[in-house]
N, C-alpha and C positions, 0 to 999 in steps of 0.2 A: 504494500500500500504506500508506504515511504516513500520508495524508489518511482512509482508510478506519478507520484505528487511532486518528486524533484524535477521528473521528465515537463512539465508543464512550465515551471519555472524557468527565468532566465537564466543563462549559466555564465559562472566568474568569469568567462574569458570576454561573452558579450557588456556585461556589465563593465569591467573595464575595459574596454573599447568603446561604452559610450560618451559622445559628446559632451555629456552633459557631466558624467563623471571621470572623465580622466583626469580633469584636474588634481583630485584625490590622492591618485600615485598610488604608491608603497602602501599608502593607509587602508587602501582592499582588499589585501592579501591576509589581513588578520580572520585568524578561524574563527572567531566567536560569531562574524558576521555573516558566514555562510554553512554553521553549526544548528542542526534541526533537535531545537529544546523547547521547552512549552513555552517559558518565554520570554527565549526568542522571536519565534513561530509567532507568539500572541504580542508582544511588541511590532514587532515588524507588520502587522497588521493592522493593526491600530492604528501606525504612524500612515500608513501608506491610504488607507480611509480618510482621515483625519487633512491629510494637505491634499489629495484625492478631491475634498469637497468642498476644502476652505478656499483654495486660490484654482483662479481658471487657466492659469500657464505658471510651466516649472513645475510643476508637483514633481517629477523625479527629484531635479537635485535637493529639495531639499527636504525631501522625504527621506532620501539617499543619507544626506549630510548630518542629519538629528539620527538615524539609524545607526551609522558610525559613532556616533558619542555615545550614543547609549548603548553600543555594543547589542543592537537586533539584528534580527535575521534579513540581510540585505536582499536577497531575491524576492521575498515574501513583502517588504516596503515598497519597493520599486513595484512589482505585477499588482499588488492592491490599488496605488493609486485609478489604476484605470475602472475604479468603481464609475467616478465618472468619462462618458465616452459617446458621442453622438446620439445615442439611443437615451441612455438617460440624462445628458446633460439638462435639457431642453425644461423636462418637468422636475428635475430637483434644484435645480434655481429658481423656478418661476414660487415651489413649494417654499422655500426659504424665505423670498422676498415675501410670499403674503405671511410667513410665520415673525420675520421681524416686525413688517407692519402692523401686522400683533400686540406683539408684546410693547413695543415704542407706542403702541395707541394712534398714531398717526390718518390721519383723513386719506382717503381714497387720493392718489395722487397721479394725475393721467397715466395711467393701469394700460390703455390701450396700446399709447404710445410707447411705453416700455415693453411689452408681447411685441411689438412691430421691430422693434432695435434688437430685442434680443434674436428672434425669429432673423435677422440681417445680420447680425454674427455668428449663428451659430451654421447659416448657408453657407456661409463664406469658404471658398475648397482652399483644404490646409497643403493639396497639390502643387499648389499656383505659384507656391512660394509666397503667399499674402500677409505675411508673420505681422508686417506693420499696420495691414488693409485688420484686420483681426484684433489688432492691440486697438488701436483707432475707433474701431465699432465697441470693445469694454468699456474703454475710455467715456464713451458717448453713453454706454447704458449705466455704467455707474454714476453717471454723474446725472442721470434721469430717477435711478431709485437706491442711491448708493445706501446710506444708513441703513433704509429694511432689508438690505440682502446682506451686507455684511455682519449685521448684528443675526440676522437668521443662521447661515453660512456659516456661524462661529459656534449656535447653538446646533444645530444638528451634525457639523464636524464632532465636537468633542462628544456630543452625548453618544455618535456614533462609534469616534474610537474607542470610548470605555466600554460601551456595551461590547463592542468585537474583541474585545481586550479581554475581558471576564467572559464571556461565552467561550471564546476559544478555551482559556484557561481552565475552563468546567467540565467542557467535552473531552479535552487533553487527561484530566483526570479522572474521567469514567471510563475511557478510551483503556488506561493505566490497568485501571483495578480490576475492570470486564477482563483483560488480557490475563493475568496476575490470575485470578480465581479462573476461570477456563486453562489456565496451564494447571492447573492445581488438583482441576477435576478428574484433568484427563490421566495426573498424576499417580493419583488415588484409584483410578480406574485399573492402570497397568499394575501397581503395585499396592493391592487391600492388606495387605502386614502393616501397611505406615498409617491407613488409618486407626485399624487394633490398635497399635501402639500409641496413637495421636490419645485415644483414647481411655488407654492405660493412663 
């Protein structure tokens, strides 16, 4: 199951190759960050959720670069952030901005208009090489409903990376002990002297 779950992941030699982390150097070579522990595993998920949802460009490096400090699991940061990704982009921003608009209490604030900008950056073909045509169109929608998306944005990043963070962490340890008790049964099965004696 391990080995099936690494095959998905990116591997150390991509990851350092990429653009966005090669700066890093020598600092990716350390095993803690591409070592499968619970968490790790559960760090590195979090992290990669968490800037995944908070910020609309860079989510690698520096989901990558807090990964490195806190010694997580780098493959598992990096493949997370792609929580968000064309399909979902579109309705977990629009979700955030009405959730900040929310809680800031704030008035209905031309709604339409901002569906319309965002709807114009999120077409934009990331092919075209339009890196600036794309900053230009956030630029314009932030600055149409900035406050309620970033105050959203920040509530449902973090509440999301602690909940991935403890849910991994929970499954990781029932995952544990299911394993642990079925080697144990099957133990006892092969050999009924060790329960007699468990039992003695």
């Amino acid at each position: 199951m391990k080995h099936k779950f690494k095959q998905l992941l990116p591997t150390p030699e991509t990851l350092r190759n990429n653009r966005w982390l090669r700066w890093m150097g020598p600092v990716l070579h350390h095993p803690r960050l591409w070592h499968f522990s619970r968490k790790g595993i559960a760090l590195g998920l979090a992290l990669g959720i968490f800037f995944g949802l908070l910020i609309p460009v860079a989510q690698i490096p520096f989901s990558a670069t807090v990964a490195v400090l806190l010694r997580a699991n780098l493959p598992m940061a990096v493949a997370s952030t792609l929580v968000t990704n064309p399909v979902t982009f579109g309705p977990v921003y629009y979700g955030a901005y009405r959730l900040g608009k929310w809680v800031l209490g704030e008035e209905e604030v031309s709604e339409n208009k901002a569906v319309k900008i965002l709807e114009k950056a999120e077409a934009l073909p990331a092919e075209k090489g339009s890196w600036t045509d794309r900053m230009r169109a956030w630029l314009t929608y932030l600055g149409t409903v900035g406050k309620p998306l970033v105050v959203g944005l920040a509530i449902v990043a973090t509440v999301s990376g602690l909940f991935i963070y403890f849910l991994t962490s929970a499954l990781w340890v029932l995952k544990t002990r299911w394993t642990r008790n079925r080697r144990l049964r099957e133990r006892l099965l092969r050999n009924p002297s060790e329960a007699d004696a468990g039992a003695d």
